[in-house]
C-alpha positions in Angstrom: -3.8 -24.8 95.7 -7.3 -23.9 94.0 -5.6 -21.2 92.6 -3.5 -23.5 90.6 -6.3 -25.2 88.7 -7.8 -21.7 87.9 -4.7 -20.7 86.0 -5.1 -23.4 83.4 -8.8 -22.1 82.8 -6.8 -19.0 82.0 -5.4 -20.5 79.3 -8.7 -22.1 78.0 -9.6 -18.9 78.2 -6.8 -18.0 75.9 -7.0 -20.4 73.5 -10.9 -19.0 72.8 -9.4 -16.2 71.0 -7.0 -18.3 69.0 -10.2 -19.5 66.9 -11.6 -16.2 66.3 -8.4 -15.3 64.3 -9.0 -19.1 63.0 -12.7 -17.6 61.7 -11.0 -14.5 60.7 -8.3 -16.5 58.0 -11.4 -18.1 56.5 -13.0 -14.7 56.0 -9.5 -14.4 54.0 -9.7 -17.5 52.2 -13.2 -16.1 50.1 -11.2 -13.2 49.1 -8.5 -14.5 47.2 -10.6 -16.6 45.5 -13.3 -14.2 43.8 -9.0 -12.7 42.7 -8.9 -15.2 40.2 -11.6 -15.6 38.9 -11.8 -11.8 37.5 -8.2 -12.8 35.9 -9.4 -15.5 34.3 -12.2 -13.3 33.0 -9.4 -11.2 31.0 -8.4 -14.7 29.8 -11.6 -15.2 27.9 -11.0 -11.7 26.4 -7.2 -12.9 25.0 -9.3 -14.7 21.8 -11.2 -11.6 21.4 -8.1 -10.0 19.8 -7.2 -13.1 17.8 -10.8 -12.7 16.1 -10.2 -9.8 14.1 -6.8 -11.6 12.9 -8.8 -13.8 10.9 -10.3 -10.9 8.9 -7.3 -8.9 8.6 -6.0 -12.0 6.6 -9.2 -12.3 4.3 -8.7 -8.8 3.5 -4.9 -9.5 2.5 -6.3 -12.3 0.3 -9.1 -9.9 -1.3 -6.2 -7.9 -2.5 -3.8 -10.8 -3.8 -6.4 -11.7 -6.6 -7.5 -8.1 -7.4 -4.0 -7.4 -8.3 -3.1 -9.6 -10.9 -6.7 -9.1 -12.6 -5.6 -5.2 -12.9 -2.3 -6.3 -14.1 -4.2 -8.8 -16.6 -6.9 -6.4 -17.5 -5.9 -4.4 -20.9 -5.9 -0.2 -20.1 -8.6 1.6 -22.1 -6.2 3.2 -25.3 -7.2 6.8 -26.1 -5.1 8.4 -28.9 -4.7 11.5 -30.0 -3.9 12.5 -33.3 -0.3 14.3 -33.7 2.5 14.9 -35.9 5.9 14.1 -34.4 6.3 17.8 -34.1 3.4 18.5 -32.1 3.0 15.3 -30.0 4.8 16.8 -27.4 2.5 19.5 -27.0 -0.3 17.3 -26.9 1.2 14.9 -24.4 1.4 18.2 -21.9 -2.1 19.0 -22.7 -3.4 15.3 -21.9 -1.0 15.4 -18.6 -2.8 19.0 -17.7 -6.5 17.6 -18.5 -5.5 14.4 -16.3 -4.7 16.6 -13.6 -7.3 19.4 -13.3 -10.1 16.3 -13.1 -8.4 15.2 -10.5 -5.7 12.6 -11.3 -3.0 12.6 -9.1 0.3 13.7 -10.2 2.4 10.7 -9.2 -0.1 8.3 -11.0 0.9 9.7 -14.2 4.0 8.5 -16.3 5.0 10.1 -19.7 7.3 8.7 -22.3 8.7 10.0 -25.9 10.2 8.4 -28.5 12.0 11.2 -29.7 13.6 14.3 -27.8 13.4 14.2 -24.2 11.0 16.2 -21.9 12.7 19.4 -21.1 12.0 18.3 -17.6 13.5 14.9 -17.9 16.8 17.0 -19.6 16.9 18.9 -16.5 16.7 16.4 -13.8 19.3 14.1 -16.0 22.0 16.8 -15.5 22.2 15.8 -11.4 22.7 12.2 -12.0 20.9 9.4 -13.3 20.4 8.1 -9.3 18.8 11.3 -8.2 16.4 11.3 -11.7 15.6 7.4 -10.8 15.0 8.5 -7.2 12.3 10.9 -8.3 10.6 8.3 -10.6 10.7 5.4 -6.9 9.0 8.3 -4.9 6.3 9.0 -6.9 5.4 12.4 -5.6 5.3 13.9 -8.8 5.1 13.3 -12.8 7.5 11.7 -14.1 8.6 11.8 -17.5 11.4 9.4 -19.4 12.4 8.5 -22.7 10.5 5.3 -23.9 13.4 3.4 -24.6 13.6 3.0 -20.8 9.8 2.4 -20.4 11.0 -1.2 -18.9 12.7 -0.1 -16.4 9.8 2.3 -15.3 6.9 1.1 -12.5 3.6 0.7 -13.4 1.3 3.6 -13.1 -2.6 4.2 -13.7 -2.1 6.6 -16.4 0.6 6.0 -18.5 1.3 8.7 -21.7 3.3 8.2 -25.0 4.2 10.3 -27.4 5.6 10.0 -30.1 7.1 13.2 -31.4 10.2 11.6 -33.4 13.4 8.9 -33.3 13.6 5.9 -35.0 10.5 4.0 -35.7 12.0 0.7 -33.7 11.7 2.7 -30.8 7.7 3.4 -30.9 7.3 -0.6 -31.9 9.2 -2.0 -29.0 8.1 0.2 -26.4 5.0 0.9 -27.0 3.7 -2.6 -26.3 5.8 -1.8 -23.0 4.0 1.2 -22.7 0.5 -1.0 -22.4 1.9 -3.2 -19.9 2.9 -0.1 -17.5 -0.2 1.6 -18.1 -2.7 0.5 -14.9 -6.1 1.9 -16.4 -5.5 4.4 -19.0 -2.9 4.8 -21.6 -3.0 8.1 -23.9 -1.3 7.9 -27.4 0.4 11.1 -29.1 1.0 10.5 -32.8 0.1 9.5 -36.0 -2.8 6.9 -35.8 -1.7 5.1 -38.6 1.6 4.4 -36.5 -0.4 3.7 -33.7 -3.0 1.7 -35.0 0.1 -0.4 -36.7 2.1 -1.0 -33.6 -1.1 -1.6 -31.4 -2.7 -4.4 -33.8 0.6 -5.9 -34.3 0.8 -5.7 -30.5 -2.8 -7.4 -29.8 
């Protein structure tokens, strides 16, 4: 009989035990907790990258007000004196001084009045979408008859000359000719033509 009673001791005994693994769970319990809180840490962080948003949108706003004050602004005029036989020549000269001090050659556009550019004569005989292609990609100069000066983009450095055709095509398109030029446009010609078509134009 006294063994009876010692055999639920036994189990007292066994239950001990059962609270040390008790203890041991609440050792867990600590860990999981310091687990969130380093992710919420990254949370904090999530804002960080919205901060330089806000600049990147100033910097699209500095540009939206510059561009229409270039577009606005008048290009300084330089002409150079030329009869309509020679104003081709010079036009090649200004295009060569543009570019050896350092002018890139897409930024430059050059239109006649009269006789196309032997280059522009080329490039016409594959196709008026592959010349027009040339003139989107910018890569290079580009050269077209001023006639079609509207339907040319604006460039920094726009030249004209005028080496022939009729005289309605230096009036209209030279004041088209302004508009496309960005900062600089160079006139080839008689000045007394120019200076006729660029006061009537101002």
């Amino acid at each position: 009989m006294p063994l009876i009673p010692e055999e639920p001791q036994i189990h007292e005994s066994a239950q001990g035990p059962r609270v040390t693994p008790a203890a041991s769970r609440t050792a867990q319990t600590p860990r999981p907790v310091p687990g969130p809180r380093p992710a919420a840490v990254p949370r904090p962080g999530r804002p960080g990258p919205a901060r330089p948003a806000p600049p990147v949108q100033r910097d699209t706003t500095g540009p939206v007000p510059a561009a229409p004050s270039v577009s606005a602004a008048v290009p300084q005029i330089q002409l150079i004196p030329a009869s309509a036989e020679g104003a081709l020549d010079a036009a090649e000269e200004a295009v060569d001084l543009l570019l050896d001090t350092g002018r890139a050659p897409g930024d430059i556009l050059v239109l006649t009045t009269g006789d196309p550019h032997p280059w522009a004569a080329h490039e016409l005989s594959f196709g008026e979408a592959a010349y027009w292609a040339q003139h989107d990609a910018r890569d290079d100069v580009f050269y077209a008859d001023a006639t079609q000066a509207g339907r040319a983009q604006a460039r920094p450095v726009v030249v004209f000359a005028i080496n022939g055709g009729a005289p309605e095509a230096t009036t209209e398109s030279l004041p088209v000719a302004v508009q496309r030029a960005g900062a600089l446009l160079v006139v080839c010609g008689e000045p007394q033509q120019i200076n006729s078509v660029l006061g009537a134009g101002v």
